[in-house]
mmJSON file of the N, C-alpha and C atoms, coordinates in Angstrom:
{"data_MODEL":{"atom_site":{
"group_PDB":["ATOM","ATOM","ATOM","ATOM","ATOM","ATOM","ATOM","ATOM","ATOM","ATOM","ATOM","ATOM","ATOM","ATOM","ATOM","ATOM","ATOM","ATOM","ATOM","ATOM","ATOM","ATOM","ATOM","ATOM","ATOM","ATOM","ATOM","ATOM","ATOM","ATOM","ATOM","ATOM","ATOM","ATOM","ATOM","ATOM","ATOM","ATOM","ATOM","ATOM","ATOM","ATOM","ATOM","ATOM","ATOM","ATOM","ATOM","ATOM","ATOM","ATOM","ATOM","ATOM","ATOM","ATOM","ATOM","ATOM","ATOM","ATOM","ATOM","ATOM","ATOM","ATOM","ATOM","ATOM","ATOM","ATOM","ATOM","ATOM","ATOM","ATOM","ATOM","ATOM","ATOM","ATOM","ATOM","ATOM","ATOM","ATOM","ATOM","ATOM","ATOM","ATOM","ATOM","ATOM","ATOM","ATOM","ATOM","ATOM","ATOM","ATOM","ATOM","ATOM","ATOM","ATOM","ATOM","ATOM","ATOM","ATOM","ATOM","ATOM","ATOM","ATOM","ATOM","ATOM","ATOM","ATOM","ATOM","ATOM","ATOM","ATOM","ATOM","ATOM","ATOM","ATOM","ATOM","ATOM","ATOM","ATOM","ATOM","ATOM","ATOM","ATOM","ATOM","ATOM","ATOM","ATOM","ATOM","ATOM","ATOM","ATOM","ATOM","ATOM","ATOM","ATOM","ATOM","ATOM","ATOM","ATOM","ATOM","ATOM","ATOM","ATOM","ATOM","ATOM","ATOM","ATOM","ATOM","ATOM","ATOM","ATOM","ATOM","ATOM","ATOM","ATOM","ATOM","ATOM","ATOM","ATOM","ATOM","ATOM","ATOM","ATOM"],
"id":[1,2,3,4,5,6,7,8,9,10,11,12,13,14,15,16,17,18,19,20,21,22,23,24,25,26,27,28,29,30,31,32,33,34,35,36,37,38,39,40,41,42,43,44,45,46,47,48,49,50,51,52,53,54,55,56,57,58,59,60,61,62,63,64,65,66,67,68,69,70,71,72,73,74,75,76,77,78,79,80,81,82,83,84,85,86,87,88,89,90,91,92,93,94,95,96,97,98,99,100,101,102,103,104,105,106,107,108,109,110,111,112,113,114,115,116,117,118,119,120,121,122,123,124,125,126,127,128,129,130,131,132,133,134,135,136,137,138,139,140,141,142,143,144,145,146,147,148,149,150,151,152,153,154,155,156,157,158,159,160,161,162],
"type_symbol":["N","C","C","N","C","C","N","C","C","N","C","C","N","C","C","N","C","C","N","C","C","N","C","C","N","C","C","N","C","C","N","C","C","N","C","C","N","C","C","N","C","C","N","C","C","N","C","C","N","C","C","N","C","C","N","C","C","N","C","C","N","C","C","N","C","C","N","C","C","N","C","C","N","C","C","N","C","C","N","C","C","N","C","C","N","C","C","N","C","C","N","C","C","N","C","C","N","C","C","N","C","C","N","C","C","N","C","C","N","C","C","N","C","C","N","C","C","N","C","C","N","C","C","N","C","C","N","C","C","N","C","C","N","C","C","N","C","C","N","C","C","N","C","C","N","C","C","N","C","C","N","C","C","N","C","C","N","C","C","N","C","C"],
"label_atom_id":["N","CA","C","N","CA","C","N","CA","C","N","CA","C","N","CA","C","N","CA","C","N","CA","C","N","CA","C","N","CA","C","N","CA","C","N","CA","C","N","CA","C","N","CA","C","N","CA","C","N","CA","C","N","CA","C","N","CA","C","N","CA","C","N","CA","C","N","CA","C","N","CA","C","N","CA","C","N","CA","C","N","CA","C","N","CA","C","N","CA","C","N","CA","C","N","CA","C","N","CA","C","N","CA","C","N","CA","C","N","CA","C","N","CA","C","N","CA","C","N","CA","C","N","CA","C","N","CA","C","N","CA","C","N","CA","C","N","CA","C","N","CA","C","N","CA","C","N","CA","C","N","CA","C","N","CA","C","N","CA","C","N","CA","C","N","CA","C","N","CA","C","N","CA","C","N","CA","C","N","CA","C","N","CA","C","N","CA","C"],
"label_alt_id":[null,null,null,null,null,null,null,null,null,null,null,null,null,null,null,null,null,null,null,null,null,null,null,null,null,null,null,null,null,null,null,null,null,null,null,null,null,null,null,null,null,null,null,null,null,null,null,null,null,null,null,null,null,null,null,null,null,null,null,null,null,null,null,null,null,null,null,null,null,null,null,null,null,null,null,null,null,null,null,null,null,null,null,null,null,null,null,null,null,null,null,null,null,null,null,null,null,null,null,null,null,null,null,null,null,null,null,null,null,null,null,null,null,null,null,null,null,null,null,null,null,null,null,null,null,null,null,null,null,null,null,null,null,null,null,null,null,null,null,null,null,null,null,null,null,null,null,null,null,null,null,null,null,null,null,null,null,null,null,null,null,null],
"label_comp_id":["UNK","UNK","UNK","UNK","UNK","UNK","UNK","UNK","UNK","UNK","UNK","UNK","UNK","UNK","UNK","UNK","UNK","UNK","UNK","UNK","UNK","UNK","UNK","UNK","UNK","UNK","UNK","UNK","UNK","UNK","UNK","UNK","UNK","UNK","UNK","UNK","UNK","UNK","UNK","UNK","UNK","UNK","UNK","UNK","UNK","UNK","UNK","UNK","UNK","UNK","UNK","UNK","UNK","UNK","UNK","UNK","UNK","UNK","UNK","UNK","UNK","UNK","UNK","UNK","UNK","UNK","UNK","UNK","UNK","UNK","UNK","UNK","UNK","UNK","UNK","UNK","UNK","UNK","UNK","UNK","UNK","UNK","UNK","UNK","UNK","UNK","UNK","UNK","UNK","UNK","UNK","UNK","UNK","UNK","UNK","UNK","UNK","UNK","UNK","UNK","UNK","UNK","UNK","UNK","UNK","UNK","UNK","UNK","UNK","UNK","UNK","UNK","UNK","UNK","UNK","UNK","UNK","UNK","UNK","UNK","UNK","UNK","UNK","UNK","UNK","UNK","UNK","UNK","UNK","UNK","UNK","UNK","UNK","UNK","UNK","UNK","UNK","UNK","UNK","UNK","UNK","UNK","UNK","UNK","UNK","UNK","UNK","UNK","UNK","UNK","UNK","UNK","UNK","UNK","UNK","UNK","UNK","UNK","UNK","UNK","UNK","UNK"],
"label_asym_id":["A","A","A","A","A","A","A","A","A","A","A","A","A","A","A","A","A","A","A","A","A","A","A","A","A","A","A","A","A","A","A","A","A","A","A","A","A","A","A","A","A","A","A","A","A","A","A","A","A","A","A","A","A","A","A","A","A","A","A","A","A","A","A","A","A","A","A","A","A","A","A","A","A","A","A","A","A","A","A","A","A","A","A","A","A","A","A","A","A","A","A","A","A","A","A","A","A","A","A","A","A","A","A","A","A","A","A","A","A","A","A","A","A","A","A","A","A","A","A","A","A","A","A","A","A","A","A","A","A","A","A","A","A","A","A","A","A","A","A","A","A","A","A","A","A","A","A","A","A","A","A","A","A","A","A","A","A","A","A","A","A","A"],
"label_entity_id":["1","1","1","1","1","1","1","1","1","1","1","1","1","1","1","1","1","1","1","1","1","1","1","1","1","1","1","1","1","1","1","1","1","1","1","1","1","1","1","1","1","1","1","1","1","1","1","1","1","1","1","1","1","1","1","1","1","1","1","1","1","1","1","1","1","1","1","1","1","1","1","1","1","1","1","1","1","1","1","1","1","1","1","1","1","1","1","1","1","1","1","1","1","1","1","1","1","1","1","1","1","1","1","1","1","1","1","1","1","1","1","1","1","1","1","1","1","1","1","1","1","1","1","1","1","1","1","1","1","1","1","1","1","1","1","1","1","1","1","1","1","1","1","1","1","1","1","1","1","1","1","1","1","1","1","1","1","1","1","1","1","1"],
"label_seq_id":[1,1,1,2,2,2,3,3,3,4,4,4,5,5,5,6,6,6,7,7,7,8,8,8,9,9,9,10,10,10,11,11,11,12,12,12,13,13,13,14,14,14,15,15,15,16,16,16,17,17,17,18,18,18,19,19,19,20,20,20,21,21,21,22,22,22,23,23,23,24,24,24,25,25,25,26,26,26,27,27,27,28,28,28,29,29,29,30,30,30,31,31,31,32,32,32,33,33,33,34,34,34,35,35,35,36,36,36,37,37,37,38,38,38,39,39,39,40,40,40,41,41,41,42,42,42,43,43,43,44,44,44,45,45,45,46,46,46,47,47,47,48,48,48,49,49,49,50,50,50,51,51,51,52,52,52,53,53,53,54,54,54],
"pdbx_PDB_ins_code":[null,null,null,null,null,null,null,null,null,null,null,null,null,null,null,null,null,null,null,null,null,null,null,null,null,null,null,null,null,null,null,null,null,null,null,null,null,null,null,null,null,null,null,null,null,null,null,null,null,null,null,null,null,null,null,null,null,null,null,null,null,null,null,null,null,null,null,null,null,null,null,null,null,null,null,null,null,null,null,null,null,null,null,null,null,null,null,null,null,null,null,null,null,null,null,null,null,null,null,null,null,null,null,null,null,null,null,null,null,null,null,null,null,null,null,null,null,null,null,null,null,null,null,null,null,null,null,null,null,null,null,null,null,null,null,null,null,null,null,null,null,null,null,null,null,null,null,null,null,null,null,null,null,null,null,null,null,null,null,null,null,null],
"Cartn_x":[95.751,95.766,96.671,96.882,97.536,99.116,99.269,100.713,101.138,100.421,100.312,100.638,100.151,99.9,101.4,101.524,102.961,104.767,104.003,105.447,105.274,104.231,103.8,104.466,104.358,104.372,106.012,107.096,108.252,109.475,108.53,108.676,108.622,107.806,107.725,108.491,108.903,110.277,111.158,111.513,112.955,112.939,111.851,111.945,112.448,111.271,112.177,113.01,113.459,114.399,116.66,115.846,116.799,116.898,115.132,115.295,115.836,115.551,116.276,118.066,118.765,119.856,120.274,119.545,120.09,119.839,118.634,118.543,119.819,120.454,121.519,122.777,122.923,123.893,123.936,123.02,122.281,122.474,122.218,122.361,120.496,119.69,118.101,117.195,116.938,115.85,114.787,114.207,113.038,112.811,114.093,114.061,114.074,114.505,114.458,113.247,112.73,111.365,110.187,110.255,109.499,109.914,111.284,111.719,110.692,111.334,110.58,109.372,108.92,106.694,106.74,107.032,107.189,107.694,108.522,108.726,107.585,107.622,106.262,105.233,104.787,102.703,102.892,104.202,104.088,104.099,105.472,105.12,104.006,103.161,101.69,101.062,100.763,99.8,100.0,101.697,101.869,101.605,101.566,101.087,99.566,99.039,97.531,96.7,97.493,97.339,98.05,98.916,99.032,97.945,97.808,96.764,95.68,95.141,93.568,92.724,93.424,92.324,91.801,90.681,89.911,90.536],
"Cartn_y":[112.363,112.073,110.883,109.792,108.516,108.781,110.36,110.648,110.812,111.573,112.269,111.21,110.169,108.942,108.126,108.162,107.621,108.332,109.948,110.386,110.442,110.192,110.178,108.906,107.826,106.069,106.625,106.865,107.027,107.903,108.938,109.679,108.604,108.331,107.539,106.447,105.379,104.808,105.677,106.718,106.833,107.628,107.993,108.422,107.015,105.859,104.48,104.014,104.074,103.791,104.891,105.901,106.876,106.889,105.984,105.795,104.307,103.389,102.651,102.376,103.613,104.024,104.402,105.59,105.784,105.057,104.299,103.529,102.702,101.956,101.159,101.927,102.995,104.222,104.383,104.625,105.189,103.747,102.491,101.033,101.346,101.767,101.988,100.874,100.239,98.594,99.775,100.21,100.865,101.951,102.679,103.946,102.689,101.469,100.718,99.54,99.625,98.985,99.675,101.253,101.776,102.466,102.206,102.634,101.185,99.936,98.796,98.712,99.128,99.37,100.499,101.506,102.8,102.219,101.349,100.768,99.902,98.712,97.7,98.879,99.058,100.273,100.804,101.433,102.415,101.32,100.367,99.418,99.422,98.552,97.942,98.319,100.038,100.87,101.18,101.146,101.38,100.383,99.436,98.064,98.169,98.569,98.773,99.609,100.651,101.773,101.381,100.973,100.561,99.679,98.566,97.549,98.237,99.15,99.46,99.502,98.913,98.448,99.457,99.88,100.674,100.955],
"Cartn_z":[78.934,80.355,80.655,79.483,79.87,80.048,79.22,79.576,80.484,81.272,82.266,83.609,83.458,84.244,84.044,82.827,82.474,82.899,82.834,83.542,85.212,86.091,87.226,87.35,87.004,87.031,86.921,86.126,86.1,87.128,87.444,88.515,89.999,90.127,91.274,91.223,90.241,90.187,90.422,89.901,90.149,91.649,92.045,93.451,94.711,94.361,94.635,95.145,93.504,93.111,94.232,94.252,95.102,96.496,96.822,98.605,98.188,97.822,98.208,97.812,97.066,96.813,98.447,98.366,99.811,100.964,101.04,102.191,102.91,101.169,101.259,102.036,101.349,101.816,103.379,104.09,105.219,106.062,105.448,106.18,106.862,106.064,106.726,106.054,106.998,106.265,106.09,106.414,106.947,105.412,104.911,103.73,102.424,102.568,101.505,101.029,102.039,102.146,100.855,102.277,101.335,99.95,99.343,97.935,97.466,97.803,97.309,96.974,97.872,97.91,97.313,96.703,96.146,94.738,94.095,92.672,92.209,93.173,93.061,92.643,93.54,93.281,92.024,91.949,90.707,89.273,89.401,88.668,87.84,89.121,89.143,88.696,88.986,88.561,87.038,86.664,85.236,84.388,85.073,83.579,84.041,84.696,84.942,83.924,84.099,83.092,81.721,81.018,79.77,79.174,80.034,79.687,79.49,79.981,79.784,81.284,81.868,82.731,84.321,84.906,85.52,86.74],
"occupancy":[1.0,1.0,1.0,1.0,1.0,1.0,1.0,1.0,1.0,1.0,1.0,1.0,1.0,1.0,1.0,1.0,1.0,1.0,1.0,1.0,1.0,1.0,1.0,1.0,1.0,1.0,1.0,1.0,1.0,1.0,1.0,1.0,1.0,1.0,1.0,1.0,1.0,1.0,1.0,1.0,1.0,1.0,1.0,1.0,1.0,1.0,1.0,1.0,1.0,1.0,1.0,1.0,1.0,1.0,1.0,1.0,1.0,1.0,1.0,1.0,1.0,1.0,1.0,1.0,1.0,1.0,1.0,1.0,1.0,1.0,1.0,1.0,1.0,1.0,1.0,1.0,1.0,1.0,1.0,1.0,1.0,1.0,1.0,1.0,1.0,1.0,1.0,1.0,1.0,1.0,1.0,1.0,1.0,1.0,1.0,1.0,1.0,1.0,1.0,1.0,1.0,1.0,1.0,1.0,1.0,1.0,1.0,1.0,1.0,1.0,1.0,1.0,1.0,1.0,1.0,1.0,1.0,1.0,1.0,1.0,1.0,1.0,1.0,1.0,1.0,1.0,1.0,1.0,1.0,1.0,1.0,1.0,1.0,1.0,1.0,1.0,1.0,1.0,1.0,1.0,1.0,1.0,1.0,1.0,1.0,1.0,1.0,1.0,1.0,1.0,1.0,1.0,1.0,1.0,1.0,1.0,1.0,1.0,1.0,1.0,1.0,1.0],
"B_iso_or_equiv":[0.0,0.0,0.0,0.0,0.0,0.0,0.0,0.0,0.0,0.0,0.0,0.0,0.0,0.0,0.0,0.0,0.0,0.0,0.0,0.0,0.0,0.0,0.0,0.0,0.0,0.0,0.0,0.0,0.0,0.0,0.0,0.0,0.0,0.0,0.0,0.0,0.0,0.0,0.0,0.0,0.0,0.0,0.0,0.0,0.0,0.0,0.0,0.0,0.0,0.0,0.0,0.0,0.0,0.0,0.0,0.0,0.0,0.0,0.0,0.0,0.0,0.0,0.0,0.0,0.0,0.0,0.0,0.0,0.0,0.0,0.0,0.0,0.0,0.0,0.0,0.0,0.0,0.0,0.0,0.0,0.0,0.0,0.0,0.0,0.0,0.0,0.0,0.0,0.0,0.0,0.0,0.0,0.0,0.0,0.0,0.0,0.0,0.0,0.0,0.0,0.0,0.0,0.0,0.0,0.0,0.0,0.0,0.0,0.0,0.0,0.0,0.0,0.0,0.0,0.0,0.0,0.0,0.0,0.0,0.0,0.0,0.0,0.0,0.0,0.0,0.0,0.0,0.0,0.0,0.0,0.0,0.0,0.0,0.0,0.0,0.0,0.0,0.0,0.0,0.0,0.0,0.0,0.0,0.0,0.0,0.0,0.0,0.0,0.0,0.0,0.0,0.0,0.0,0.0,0.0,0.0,0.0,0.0,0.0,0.0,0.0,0.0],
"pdbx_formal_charge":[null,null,null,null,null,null,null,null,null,null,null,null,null,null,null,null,null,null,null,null,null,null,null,null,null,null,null,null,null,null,null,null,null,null,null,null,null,null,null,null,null,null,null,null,null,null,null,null,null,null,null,null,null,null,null,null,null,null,null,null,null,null,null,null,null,null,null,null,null,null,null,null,null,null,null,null,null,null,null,null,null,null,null,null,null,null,null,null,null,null,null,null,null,null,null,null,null,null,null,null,null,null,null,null,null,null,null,null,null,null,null,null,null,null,null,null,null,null,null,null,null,null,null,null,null,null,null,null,null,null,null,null,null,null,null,null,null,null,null,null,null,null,null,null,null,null,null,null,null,null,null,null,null,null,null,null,null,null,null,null,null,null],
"auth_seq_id":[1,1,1,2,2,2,3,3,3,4,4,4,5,5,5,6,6,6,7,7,7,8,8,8,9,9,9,10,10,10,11,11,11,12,12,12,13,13,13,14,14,14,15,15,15,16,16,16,17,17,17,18,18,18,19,19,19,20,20,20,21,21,21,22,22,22,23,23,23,24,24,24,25,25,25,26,26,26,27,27,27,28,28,28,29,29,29,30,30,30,31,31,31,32,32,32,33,33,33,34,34,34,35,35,35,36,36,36,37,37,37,38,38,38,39,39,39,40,40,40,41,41,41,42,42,42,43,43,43,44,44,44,45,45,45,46,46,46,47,47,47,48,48,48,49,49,49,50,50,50,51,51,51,52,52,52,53,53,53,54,54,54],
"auth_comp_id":["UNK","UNK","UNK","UNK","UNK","UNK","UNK","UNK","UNK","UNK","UNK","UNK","UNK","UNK","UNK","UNK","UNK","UNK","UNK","UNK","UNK","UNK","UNK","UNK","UNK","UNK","UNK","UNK","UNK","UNK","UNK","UNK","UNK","UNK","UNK","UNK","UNK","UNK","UNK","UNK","UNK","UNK","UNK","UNK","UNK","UNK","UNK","UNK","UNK","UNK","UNK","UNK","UNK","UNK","UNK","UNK","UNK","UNK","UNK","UNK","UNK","UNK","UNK","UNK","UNK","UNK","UNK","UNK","UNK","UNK","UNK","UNK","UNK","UNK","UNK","UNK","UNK","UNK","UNK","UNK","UNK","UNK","UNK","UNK","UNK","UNK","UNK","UNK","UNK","UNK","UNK","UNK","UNK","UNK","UNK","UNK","UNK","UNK","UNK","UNK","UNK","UNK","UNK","UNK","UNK","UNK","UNK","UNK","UNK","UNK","UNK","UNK","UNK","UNK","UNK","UNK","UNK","UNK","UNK","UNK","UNK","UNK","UNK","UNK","UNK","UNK","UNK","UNK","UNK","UNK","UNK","UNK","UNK","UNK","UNK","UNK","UNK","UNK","UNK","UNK","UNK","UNK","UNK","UNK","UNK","UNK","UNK","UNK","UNK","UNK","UNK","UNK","UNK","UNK","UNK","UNK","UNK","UNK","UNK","UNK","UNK","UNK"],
"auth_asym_id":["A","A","A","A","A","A","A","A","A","A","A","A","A","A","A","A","A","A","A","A","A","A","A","A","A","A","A","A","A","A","A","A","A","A","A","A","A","A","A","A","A","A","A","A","A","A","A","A","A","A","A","A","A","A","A","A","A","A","A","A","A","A","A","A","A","A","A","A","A","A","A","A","A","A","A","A","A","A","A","A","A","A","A","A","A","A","A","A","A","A","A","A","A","A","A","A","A","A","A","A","A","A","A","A","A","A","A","A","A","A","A","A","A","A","A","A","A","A","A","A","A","A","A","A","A","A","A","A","A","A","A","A","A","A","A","A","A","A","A","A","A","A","A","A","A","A","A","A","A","A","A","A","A","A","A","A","A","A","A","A","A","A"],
"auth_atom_id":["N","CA","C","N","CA","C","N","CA","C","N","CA","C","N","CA","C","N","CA","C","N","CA","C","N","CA","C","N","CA","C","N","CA","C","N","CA","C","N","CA","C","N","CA","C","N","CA","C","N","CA","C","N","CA","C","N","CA","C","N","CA","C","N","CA","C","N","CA","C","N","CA","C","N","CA","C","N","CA","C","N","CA","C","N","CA","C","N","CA","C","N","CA","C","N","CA","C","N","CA","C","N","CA","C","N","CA","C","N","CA","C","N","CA","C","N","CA","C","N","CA","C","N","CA","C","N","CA","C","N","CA","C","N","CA","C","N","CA","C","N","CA","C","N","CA","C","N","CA","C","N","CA","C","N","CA","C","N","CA","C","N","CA","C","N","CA","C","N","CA","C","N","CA","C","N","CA","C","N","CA","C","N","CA","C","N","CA","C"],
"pdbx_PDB_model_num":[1,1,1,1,1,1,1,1,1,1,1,1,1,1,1,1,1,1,1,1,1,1,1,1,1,1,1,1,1,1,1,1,1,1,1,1,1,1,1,1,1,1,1,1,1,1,1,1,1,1,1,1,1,1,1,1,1,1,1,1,1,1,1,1,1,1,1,1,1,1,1,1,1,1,1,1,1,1,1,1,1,1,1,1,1,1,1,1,1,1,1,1,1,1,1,1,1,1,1,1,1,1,1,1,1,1,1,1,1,1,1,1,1,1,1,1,1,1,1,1,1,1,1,1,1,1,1,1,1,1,1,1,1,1,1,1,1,1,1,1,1,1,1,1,1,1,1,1,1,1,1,1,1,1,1,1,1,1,1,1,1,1]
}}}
C-alpha cells in the first residue's frame, strides 16, 4: 500500500510541478499558486508517509 502512496505523492508533484510550468507560461498567479499548494501537500504528505507517521 506504501507504494501505492509513493507513486500517488510523485504523481501529484509532477502534476504541480506542470501547473506551475504553465502558470508561468499563461502569466496566471492564480494556476501557480495552486501548482505550489499541490507540490507542498504532496511533499508533506510524502515525508509523512515515509516517516511512519498516521
Amino acid at each position: 500500500m506504501r507504494y501505492v502512496l509513493t507513486v500517488g505523492v510523485i504523481l501529484a508533484v509532477a502534476i504541480g510541478i506542470a501547473g506551475i510550468v504553465l502558470g508561468e507560461a499563461d502569466d496566471s498567479p492564480g494556476l501557480q499558486l495552486l501548482g505550489v499548494v499541490l507540490v507542498i501537500g504532496a511533499v508533506a504528505f510524502g515525508v509523512r508517509n515515509v516517516r511512519g507517521g498516521s
